[in-house]
Every structure is written in structure tokens, then in C-alpha cells.
FIMITI-803347 format. One record per residue (C-alpha): residue number from 1; residue in three letters; chain; x, y, z. Coordinates in nm, 4 decimals. Example, Ala and Ser with C-alpha at 12.3 -4.5 7.8 and 13.67 -1.06 7.14 Angstrom:
BEGIN
(r 1,'ALA','A',(1.2300,-0.4500,0.7800))
(r 2,'SER','A',(1.3670,-0.1060,0.7140))
//
This chain:
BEGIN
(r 1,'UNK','A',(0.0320,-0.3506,-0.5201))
(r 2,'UNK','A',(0.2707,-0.3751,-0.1973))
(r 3,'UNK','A',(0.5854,-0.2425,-0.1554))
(r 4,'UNK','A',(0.6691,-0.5151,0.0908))
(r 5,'UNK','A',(0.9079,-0.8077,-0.0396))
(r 6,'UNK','A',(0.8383,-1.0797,-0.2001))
(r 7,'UNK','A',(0.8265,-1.4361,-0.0365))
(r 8,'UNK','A',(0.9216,-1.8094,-0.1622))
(r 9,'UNK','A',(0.8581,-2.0948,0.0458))
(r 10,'UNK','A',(1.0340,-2.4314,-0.0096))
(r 11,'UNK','A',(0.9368,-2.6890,0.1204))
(r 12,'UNK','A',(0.5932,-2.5809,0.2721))
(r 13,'UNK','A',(0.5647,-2.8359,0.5339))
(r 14,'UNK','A',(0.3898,-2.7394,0.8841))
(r 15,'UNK','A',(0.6605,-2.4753,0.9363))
(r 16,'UNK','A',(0.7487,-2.3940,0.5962))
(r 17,'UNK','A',(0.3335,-2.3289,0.5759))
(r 18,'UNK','A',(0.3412,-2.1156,0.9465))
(r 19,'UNK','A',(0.5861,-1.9059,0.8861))
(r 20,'UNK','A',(0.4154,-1.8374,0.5163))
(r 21,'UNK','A',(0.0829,-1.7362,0.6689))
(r 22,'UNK','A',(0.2694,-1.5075,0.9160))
(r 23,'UNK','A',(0.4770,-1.3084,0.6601))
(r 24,'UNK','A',(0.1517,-1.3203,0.4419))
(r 25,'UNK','A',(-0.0585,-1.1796,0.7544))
(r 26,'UNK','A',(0.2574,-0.9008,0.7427))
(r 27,'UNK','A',(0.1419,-0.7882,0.4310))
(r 28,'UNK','A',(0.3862,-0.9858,0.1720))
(r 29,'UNK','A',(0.3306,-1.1787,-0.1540))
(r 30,'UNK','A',(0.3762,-1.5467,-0.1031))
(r 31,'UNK','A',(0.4049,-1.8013,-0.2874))
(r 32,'UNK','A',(0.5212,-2.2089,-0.2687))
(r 33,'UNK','A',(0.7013,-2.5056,-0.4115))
(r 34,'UNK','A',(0.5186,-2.8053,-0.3443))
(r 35,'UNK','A',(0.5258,-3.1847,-0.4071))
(r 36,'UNK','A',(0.3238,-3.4416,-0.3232))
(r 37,'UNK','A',(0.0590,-3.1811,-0.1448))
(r 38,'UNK','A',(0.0432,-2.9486,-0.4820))
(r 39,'UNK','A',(-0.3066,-3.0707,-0.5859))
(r 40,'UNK','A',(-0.4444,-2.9655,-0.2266))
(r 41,'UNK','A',(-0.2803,-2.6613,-0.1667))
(r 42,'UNK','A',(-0.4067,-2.5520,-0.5366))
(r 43,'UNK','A',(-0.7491,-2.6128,-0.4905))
(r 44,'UNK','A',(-0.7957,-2.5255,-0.1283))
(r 45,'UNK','A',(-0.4879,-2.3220,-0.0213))
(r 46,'UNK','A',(-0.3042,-2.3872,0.3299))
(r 47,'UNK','A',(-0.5766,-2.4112,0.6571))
(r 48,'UNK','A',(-0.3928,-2.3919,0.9671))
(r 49,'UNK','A',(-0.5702,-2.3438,1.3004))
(r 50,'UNK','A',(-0.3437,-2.2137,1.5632))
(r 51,'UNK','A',(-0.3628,-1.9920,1.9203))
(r 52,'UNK','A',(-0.2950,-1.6868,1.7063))
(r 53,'UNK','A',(-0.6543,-1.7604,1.5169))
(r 54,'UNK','A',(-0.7228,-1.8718,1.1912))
(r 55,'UNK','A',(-0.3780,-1.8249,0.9596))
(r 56,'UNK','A',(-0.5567,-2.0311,0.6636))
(r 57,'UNK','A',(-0.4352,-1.8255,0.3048))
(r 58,'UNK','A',(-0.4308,-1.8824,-0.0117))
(r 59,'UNK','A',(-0.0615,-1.8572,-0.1706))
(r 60,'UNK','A',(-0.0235,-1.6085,-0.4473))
(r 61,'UNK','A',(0.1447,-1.8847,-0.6899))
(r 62,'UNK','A',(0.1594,-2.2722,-0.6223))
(r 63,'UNK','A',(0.4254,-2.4253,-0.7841))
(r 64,'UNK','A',(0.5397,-2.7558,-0.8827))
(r 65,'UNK','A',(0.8960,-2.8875,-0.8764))
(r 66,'UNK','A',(1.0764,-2.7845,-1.2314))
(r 67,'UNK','A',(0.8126,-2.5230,-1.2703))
(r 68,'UNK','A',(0.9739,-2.1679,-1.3625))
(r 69,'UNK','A',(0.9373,-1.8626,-1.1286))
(r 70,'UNK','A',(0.7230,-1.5422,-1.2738))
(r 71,'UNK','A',(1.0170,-1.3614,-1.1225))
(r 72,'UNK','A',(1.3018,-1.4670,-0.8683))
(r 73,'UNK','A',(1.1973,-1.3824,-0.5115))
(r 74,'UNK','A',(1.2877,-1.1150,-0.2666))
(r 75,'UNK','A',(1.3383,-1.3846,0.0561))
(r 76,'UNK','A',(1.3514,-1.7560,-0.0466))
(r 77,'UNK','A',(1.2519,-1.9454,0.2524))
(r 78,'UNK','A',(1.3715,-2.3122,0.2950))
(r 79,'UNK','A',(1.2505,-2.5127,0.4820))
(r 80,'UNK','A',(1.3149,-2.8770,0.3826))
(r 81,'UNK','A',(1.4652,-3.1961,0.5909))
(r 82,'UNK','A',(1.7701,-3.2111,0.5951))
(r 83,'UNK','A',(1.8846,-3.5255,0.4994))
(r 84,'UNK','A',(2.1489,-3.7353,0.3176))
(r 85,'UNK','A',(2.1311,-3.7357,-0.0648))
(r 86,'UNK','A',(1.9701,-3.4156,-0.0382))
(r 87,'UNK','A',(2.0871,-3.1455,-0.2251))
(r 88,'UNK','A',(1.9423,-2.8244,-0.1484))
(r 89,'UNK','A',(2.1481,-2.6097,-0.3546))
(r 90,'UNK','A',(2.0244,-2.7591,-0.6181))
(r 91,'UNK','A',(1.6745,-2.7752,-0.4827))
(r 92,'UNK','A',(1.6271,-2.3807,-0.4934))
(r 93,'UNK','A',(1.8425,-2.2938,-0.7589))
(r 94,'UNK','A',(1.6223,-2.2710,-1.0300))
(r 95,'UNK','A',(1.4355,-2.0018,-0.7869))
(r 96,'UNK','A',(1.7360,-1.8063,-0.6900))
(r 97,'UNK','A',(1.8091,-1.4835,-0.8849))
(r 98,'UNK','A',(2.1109,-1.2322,-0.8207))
(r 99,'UNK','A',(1.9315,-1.0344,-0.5184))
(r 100,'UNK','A',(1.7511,-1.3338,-0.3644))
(r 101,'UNK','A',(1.7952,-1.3464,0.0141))
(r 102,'UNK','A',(1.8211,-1.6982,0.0897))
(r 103,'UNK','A',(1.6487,-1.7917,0.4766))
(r 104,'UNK','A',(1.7384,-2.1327,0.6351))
(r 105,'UNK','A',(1.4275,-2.2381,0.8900))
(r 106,'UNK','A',(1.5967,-2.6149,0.9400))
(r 107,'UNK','A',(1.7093,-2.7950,1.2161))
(r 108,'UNK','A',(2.0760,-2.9442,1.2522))
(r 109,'UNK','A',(2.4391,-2.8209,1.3051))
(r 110,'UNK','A',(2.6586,-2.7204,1.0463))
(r 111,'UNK','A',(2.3877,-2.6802,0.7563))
(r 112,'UNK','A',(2.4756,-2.3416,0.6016))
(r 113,'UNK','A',(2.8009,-2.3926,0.4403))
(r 114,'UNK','A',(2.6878,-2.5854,0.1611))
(r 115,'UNK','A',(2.4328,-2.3165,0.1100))
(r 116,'UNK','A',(2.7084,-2.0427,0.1229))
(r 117,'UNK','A',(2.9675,-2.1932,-0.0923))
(r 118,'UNK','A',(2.7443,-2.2310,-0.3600))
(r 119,'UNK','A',(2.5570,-1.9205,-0.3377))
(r 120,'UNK','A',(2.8411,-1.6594,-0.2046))
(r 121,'UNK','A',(2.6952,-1.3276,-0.3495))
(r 122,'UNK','A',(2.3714,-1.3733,-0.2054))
(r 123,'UNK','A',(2.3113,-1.3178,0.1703))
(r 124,'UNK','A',(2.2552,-1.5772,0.3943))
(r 125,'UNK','A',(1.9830,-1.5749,0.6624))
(r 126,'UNK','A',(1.9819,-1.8975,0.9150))
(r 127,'UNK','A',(1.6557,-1.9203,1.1947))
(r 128,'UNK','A',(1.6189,-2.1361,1.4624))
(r 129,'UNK','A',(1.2126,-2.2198,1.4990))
(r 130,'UNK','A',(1.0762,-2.2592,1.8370))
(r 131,'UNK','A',(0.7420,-2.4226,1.7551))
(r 132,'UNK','A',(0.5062,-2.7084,1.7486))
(r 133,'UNK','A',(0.3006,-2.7263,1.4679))
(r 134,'UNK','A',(0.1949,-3.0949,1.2992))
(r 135,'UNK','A',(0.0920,-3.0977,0.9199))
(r 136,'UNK','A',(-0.2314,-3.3385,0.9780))
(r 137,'UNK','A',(-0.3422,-3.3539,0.6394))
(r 138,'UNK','A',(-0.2261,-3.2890,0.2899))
(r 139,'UNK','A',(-0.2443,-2.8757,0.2620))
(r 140,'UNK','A',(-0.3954,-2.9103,0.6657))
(r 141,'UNK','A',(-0.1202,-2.8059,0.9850))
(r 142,'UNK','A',(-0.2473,-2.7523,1.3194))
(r 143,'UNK','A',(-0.0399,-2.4748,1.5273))
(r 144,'UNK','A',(-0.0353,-2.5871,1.8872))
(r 145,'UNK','A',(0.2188,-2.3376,2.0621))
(r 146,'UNK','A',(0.4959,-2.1028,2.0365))
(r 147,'UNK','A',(0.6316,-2.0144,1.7057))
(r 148,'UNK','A',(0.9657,-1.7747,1.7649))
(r 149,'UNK','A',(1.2369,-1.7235,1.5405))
(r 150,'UNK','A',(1.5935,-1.6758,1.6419))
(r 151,'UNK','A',(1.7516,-1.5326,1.3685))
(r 152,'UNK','A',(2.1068,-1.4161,1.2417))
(r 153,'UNK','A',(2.3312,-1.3386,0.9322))
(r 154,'UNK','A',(2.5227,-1.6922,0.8615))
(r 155,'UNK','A',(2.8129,-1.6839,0.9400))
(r 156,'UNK','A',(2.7693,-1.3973,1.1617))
(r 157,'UNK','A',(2.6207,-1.0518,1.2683))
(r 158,'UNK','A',(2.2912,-0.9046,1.1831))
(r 159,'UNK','A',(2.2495,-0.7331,0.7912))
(r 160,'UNK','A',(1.9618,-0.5165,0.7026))
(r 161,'UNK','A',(1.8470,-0.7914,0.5304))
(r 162,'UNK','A',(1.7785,-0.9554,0.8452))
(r 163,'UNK','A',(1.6431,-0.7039,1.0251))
(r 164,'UNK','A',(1.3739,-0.6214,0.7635))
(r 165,'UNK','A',(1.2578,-0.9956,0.7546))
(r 166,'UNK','A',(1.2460,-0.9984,1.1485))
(r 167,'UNK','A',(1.0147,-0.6876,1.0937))
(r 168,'UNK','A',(0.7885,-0.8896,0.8681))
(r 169,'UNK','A',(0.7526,-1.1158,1.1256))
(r 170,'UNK','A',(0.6875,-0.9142,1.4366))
(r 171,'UNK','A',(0.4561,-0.7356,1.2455))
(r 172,'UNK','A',(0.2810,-1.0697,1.1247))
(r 173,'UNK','A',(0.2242,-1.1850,1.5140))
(r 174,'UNK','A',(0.5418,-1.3878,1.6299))
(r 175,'UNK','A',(0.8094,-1.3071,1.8411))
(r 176,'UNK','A',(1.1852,-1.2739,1.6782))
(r 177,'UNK','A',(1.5288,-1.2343,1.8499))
(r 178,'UNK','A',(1.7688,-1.1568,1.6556))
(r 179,'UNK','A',(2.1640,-1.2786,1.7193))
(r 180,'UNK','A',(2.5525,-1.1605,1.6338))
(r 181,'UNK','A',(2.6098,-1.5368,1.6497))
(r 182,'UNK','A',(2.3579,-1.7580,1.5083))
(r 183,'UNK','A',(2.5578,-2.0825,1.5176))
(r 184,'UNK','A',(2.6003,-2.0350,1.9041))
(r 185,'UNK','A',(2.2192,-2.0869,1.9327))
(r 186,'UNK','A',(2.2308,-2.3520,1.6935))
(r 187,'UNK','A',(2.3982,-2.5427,1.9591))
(r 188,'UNK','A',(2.1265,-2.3849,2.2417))
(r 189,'UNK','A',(1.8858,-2.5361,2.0316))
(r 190,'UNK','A',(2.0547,-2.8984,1.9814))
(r 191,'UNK','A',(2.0319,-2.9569,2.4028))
(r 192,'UNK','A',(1.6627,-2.9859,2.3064))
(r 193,'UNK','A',(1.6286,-3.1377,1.9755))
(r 194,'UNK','A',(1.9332,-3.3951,1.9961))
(r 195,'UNK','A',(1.7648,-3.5749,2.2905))
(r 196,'UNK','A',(1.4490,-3.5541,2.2519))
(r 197,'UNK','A',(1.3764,-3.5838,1.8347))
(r 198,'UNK','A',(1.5932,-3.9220,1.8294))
(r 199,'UNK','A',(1.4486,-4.0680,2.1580))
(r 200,'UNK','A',(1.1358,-4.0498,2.0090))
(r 201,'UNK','A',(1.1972,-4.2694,1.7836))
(r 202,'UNK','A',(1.3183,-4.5108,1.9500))
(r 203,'UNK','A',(1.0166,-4.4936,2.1972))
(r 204,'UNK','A',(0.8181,-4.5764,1.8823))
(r 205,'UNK','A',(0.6463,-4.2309,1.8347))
(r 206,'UNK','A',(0.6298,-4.0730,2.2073))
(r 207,'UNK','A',(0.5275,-3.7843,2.2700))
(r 208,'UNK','A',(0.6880,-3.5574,2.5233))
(r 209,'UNK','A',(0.5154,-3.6212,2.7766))
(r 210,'UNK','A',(0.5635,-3.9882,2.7828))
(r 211,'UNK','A',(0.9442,-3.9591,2.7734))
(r 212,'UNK','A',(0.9527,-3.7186,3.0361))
(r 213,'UNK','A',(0.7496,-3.9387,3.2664))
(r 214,'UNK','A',(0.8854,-4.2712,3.2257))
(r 215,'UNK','A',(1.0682,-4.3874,3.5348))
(r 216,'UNK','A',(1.4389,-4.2494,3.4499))
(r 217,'UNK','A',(1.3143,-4.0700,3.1063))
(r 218,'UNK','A',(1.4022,-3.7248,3.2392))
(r 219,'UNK','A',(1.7274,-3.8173,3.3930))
(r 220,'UNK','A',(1.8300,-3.9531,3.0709))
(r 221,'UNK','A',(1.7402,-3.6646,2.9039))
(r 222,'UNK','A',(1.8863,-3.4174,3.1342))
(r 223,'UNK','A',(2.2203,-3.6535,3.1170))
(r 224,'UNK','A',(2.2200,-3.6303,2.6534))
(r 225,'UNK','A',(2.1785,-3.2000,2.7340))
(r 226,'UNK','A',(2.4589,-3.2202,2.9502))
(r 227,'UNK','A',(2.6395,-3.4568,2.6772))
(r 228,'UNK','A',(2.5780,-3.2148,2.4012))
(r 229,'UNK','A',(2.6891,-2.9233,2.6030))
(r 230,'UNK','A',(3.0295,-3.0689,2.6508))
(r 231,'UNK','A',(3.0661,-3.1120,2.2775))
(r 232,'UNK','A',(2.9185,-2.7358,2.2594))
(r 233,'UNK','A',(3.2019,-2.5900,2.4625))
(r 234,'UNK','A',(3.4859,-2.7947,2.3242))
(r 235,'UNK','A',(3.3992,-2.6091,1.9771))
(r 236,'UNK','A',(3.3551,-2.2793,2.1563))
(r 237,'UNK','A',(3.0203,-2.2297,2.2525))
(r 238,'UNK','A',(2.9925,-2.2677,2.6290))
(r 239,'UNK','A',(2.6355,-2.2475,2.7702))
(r 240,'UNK','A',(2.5343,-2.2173,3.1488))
(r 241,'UNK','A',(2.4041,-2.5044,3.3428))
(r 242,'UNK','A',(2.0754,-2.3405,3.4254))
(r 243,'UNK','A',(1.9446,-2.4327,3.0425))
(r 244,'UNK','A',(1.9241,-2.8211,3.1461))
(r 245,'UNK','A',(1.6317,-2.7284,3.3868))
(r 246,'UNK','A',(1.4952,-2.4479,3.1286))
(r 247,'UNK','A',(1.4663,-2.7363,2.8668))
(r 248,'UNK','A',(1.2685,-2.9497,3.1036))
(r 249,'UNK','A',(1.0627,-2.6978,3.2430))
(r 250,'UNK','A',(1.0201,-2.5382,2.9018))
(r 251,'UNK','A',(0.8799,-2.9020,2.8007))
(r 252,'UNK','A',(0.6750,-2.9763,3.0898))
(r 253,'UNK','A',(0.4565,-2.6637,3.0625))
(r 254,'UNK','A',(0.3231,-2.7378,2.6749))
(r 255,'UNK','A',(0.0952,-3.0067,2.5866))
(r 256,'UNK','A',(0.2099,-3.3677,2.5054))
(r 257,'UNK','A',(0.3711,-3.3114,2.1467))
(r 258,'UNK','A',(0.4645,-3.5765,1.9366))
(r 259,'UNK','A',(0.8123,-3.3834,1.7788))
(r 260,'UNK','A',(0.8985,-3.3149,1.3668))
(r 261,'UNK','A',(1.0974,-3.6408,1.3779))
(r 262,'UNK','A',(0.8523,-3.8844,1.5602))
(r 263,'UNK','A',(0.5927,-3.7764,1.3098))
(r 264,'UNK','A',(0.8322,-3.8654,0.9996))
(r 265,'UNK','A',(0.9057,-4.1736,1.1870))
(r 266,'UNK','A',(0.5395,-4.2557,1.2166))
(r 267,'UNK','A',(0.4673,-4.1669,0.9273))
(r 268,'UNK','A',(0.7400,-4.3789,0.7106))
(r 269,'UNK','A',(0.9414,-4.0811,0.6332))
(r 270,'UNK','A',(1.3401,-4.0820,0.6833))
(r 271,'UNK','A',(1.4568,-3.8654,0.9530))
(r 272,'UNK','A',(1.7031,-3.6066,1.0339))
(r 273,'UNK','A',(1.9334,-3.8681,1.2610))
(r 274,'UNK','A',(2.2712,-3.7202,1.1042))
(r 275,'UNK','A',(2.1813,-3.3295,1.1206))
(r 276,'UNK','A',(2.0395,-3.3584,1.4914))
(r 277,'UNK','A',(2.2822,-3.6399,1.6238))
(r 278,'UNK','A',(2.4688,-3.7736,1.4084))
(r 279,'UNK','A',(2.6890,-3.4636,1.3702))
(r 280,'UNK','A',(2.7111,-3.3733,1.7431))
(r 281,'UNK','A',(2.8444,-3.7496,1.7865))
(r 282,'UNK','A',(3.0688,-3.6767,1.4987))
(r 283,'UNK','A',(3.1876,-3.3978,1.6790))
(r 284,'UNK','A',(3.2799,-3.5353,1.9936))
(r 285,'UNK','A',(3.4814,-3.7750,1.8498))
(r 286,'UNK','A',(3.7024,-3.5286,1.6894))
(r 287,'UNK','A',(3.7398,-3.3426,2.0093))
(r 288,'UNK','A',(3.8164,-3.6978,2.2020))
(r 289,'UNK','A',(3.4890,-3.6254,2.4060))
(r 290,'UNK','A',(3.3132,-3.9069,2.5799))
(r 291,'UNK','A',(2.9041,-3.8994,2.5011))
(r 292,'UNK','A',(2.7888,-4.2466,2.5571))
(r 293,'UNK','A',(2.4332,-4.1480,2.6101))
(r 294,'UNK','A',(2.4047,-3.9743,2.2731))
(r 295,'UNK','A',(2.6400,-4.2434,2.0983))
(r 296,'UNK','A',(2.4143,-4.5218,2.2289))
(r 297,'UNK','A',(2.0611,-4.3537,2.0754))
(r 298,'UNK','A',(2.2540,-4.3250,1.7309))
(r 299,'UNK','A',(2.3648,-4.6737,1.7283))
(r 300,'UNK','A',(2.0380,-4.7851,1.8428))
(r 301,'UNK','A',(1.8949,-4.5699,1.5852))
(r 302,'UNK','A',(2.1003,-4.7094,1.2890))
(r 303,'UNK','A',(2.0153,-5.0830,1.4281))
(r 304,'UNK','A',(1.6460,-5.0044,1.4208))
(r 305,'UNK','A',(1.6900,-4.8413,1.0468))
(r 306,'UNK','A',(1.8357,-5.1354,0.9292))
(r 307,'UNK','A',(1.6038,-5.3650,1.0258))
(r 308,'UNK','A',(1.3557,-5.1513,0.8687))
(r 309,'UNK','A',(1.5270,-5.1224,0.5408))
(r 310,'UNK','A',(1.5546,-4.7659,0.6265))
(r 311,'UNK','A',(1.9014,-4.6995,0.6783))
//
């Protein structure tokens, strides 16, 4: 028996699956809701081969969608796309129970509320991840760098809660930073992912690499951060200059990586447009703020999803 918590993961993607094997390296019970990869992750558990070493585990229980919990978890951990039509309070709620902790490890701006209107007497947990790790297989992910956690109370501060899940995941092998304001570093992470996920796309697939080094790639990137930081400080969150050339930098030094949203693209699976771009556009607009360079990706985007049938 442990006397550490107990841990759901929905949605057990490649970082849904990472961030299992670290809390399970911590010590904790884990367990999963799967879909389409149930049959593989019930036979042969979750491999993943990674810098850190070999963080392949079995789950403790493997569950299907509309199966019933043995008991409601300590943390429930989502991490599923966030995407229209999508509704994620629904998605965990037959897995919530009074004291469940619910964790957010998703990308976009503005996805907690949903979450906290219809869960308000549980707390809230929202995590920015800093990784890049590719699911390769059904049950298979490959961990190629990083893998921190910026973490925070939603709306604000820093509970106990918190702090004993940021434990966890020291203690499992990752680095954690914990923040008063988590939605400020929502934005710090949207001057990355709001140029680079949706560019990808539109490049068919690149990598990073590739859109870095095509002739006027990195200017147009370094012109969307400085787009997104405009809208950032209009709705309070100024952020120094110094982060454009951090991003690049940042980006330059780890290997070519195709991102989360060129691998759903490539792989015929719909994309977070609306919670990476989409909203920051949205948000511009309502603040009278000119962003042609991001404005021009999304319209581009929507062109290409029609023609696809994907819109």
C-alpha cells in the first residue's frame, strides 16, 4: 500500500502517458481512460523511451470510455485536445468524486472556466507542459527533450493541493515552477505555440527546423510573438521583449521536432486552431488590435480546412 495519492489520466496521449510514468516513477497509483489505444495499453502497458531512461509502466487500471471508476481519484489529470464540440466536463465527470483535484495539462487560452463553472467545489489545477514527446505507435511515445511543468491554482495563487502534486513530480524526475498567476504564463506560452503549431500546418507538417530556416521563416515568426504579445498586454499581461529571442534560441538548440499539431495534421486528426489562434485573434479584435500576421495563418488555415472537408 502507498500513502501517496491516487492518479487518473485522461486522455493518455504522449503527454497525458509522460507525465503518468513520472508521477508513477514518484511512487503513485495510476491509472487511464483510453480509446482507440485501450487494446494496446492493456496488453502491453505504455513504453516510452526518453533522456530520463526507460519510463515504460504498466497502469494500475486501464479503462474504457463509460467504464466505472473502482473509486474516484485523488488528482484527475486531463489531458485531451481541446477542440470544438468537445465537452470535457462531461468527459471526466463520471470520474470526478467530491475531493477530486482536477489538473489541466492542455494547451490554449481561456480553457479553465468551463472546467470551473461546472465543477466549483473541487480545486482547480492548470499546467503549462514544456515538452516534446511524439506518441509513435498505439500505447508507444518517444520522449525527445524537456518535460517541465509550470503550474498554478486556476484562477490564481498556489493551494496545497498544488504544491503536493509539484512534489510528485520533482520527486518523479522533472522540473516544476510553480506560479501566483498561471494565466499570465498561459500567454508566455502562446508566443511559442500560436506561431509555430499553426505554421506547421500550413507548411504541410514542418518541423522546426525547417520553419526556422526558410528564407524569412524566422522573421515571420519573430513578427506573430511580437503580434501575440500586443494582444497579451492589452488584456494585462505585459511580457519583456527579450522572450522573442528566448523563443528562437530556445528552438534552435533542440532537435528538429515536428510539434503536437503538425502530427494531428499529419496524421488526419483535427487540430487545436481555435484554442492556440483562434482565440488570441479573437482577442485582438475586441481590443481593436491590429495582428495581420496571426489573422492571415487563421484564414489560411480555415481555407485549407475547407478544402479538406475538415473545417
Amino acid at each position: 500500500m502507498t500513502d501517496k495519492p491516487s492518479i487518473l489520466i485522461v486522455g493518455a496521449g504522449a503527454i497525458g502517458s509522460f507525465y503518468g510514468a513520472i508521477l508513477k516513477r514518484a511512487g503513485c497509483s495510476v491509472s487511464t481512460v483510453l480509446r482507440s489505444e485501450y487494446e494496446a495499453v492493456k496488453e502491453n502497458g505504455i513504453r516510452i523511451s526518453s533522456p530520463l531512461g526507460d519510463l515504460s509502466y504498466r497502469p494500475d487500471q486501464v479503462y474504457r470510455d463509460g467504464d466505472s471508476p473502482q473509486s474516484p481519484p485523488d488528482y484527475l489529470i486531463l489531458c485531451v485536445k481541446v477542440l470544438p464540440g468537445t465537452d470535457r466536463a462531461q468527459l471526466v465527470r463520471p470520474w470526478m468524486g467530491p475531493n477530486t483535484r482536477l489538473v489541466l495539462i492542455e494547451n490554449g487560452l481561456d480553457i479553465e472556466r468551463e472546467l470551473a463553472e461546472a465543477y466549483p467545489d473541487n480545486p482547480l489545477i492548470s499546467c503549462l507542459a514544456f515538452i516534446a514527446a511524439s506518441r509513435t505507435e498505439p500505447g508507444v511515445v518517444e520522449h525527445k527533450a524537456y518535460g517541465k511543468l509550470v503550474m498554478g491554482s486556476y484562477p490564481e495563487g498556489i493551494s496545497e493541493d498544488c504544491r503536493t502534486l509539484s512534489d510528485l513530480f520533482i520527486e518523479g524526475g522533472i522540473k516544476v515552477d510553480l506560479t501566483e498567476a498561471v494565466v499570465g504564463e498561459r500567454w508566455r506560452k502562446c508566443l511559442w505555440n500560436t506561431p509555430f503549431n499553426p505554421l506547421s500546418v500550413i507548411a504541410n507538417g514542418a518541423d522546426t527546423r525547417t520553419i526556422l530556416d526558410t528564407e524569412g521563416g524566422e522573421a515571420l515568426i519573430r513578427a506573430m510573438i511580437r503580434e501575440v504579445m500586443a494582444v497579451a498586454e492589452a488584456e494585462g499581461y505585459p511580457m519583456e521583449e527579450s522572450l522573442i529571442e528566448q523563443n528562437i534560441e530556445g528552438t534552435r538548440k533542440m532537435p528538429p521536432y515536428k510539434n503536437s499539431m503538425a502530427l494531428d495534421y499529419l496524421n488526419d486528426r483535427p487540430i487545436e486552431r481555435d484554442a492556440v489562434l483562434g482565440n488570441v485573434v479573437a482577442l485582438a479584435e475586441r481590443h481593436g488590435i491590429a495582428v495581420p500576421h496571426l489573422n492571415t495563418v487563421l484564414v489560411t488555415l480555415k481555407m485549407r480546412a475547407s478544402l479538406e472537408g475538415r473545417a
